[in-house]
C-alpha atoms as one frame of an Amber mdcrd trajectory, in Angstrom:
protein
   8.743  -6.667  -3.582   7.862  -3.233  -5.512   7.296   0.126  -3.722   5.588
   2.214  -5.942   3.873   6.239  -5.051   0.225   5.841  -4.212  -2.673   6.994
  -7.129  -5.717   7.505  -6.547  -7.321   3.958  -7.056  -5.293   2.810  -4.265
  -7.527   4.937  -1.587  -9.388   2.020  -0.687  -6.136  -0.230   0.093  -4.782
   2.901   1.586  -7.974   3.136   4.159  -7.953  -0.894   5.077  -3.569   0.032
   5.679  -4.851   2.476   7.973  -7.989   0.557   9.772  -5.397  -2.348  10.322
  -2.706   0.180  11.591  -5.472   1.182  14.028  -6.152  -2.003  15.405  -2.423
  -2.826  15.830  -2.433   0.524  17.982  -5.116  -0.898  19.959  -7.651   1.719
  18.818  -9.742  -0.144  15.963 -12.750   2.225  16.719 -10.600   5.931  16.172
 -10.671   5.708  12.574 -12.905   8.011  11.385 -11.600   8.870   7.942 -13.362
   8.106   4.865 -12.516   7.091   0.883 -13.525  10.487   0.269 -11.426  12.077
   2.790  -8.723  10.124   1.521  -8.994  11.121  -1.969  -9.609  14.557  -1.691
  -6.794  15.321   0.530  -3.995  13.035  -1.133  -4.899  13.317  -4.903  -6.877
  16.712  -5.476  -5.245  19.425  -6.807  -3.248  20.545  -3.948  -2.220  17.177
  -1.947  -2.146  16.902   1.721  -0.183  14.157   1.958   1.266  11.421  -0.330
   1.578   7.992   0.035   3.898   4.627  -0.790   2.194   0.983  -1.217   4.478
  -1.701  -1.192   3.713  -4.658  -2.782   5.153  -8.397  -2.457   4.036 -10.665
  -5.422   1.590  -8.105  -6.645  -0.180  -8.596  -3.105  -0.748  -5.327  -1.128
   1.972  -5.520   1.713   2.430  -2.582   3.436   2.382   1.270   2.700   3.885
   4.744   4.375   1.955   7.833   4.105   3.710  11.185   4.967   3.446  15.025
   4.172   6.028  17.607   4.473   6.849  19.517   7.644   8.631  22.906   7.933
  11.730  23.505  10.195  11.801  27.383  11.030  15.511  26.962  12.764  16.503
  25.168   9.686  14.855  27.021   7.304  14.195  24.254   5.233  11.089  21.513
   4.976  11.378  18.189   6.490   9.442  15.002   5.887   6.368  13.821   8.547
   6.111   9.836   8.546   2.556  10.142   9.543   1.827   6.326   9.022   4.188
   3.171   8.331   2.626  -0.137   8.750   3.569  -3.887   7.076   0.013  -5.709
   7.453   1.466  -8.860   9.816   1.821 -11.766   7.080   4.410  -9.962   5.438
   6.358  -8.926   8.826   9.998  -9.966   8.468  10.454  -9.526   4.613  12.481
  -6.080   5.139   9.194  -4.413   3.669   9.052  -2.129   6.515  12.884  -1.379
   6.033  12.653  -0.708   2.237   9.329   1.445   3.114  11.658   3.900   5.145
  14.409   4.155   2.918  12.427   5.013   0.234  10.657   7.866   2.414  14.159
   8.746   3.399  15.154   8.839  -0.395  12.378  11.248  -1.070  13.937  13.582
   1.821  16.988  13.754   0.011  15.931  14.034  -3.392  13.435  17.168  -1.819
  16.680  18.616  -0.396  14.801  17.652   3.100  17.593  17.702   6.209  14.870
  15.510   8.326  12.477  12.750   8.411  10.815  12.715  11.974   7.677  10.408
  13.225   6.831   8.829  16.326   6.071   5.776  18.077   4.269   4.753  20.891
   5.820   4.154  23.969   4.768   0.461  24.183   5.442  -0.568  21.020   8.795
  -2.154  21.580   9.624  -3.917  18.084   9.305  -0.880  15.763  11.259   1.056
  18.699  14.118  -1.510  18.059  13.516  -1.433  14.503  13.659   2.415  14.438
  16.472   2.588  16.408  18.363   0.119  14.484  17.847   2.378  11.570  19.666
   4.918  13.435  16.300   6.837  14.410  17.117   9.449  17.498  14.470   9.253
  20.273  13.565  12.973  21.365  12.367  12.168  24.811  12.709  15.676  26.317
  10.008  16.887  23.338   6.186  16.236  23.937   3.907  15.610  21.816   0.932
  18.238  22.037  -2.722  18.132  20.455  -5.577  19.917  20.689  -8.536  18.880
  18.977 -12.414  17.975  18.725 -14.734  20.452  21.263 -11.419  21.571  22.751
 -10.086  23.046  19.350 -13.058  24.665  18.311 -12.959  26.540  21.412  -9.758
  27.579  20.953 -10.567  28.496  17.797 -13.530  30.582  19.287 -16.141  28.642
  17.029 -19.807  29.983  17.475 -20.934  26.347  18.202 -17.985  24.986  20.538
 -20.064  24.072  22.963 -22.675  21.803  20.612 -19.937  19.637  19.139 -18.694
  16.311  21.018 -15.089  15.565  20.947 -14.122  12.910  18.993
């Protein structure tokens, strides 16, 4: 197995990780994002986010996609695991495992004091895994999101109203 940082002829693995994440999630239809989106937010001039692949036998196994976070009681950034998925053939490997230790390597080397991510509720084998990892479960913090029609009027966009929410 090799874990190597994502370039930008890996976008279109990096999209079918993502489409196949979605349909483990049980929401095959959400993903909206494009090649294009992809590439201009991970590998223009001023990334978004960056990415890991993982390979086994030079076959596209699994990949971890992340961005950095900001901590204003810390005063230090942190490390969002946006995305961790092992496509299902290659499940049991320790793929997934090397996958977060190398994100949690890149932490440390960024002089990061925390990796943070979450996981759905039902989703009881990466729970395990995570917590087997040492992961702490922040139960008392909800996660909040506004967007679509609802963020644009927030926002107080001209044309609120006219957009649907996605």
């Amino acid at each position: 197995m090799t874990i190597r940082p994502a370039v930008a002829a890996d976008v279109p693995r990096i999209l079918m990780f993502i489409r196949a994440l979605a349909e483990y999630e049980r929401e095959p239809d959400a993903v909206v994002a494009t090649e294009a989106d992809l590439l201009r937010d991970g590998f223009g001039p001023n990334p978004y986010y960056w990415c890991l692949i993982a390979e086994q036998e030079g076959e596209p196994a699994g990949f971890a996609l992340c961005f950095y976070s900001y901590s204003t009681w810390m005063g230090r950034p942190g490390v969002y695991l946006e995305d961790l998925f092992v496509l299902p053939k290659f499940r049991g490997l320790g793929i997934g495992k090397a996958l977060l230790q190398r994100v949690a390597a890149v932490a440390v080397e960024k002089d990061c004091p925390r990796l943070g991510w979450e996981v759905l509720d039902w989703n009881t084998p990466a729970i395990e895994f995570y917590s087997a990892m040492g992961a702490e479960f922040l139960d008392t913090w909800r996660n909040v999101r506004v967007s679509g029609k609802a963020l644009r009027r927030l926002a107080g966009a001209p044309d609120a109203e006219a957009e649907p929410a996605k």
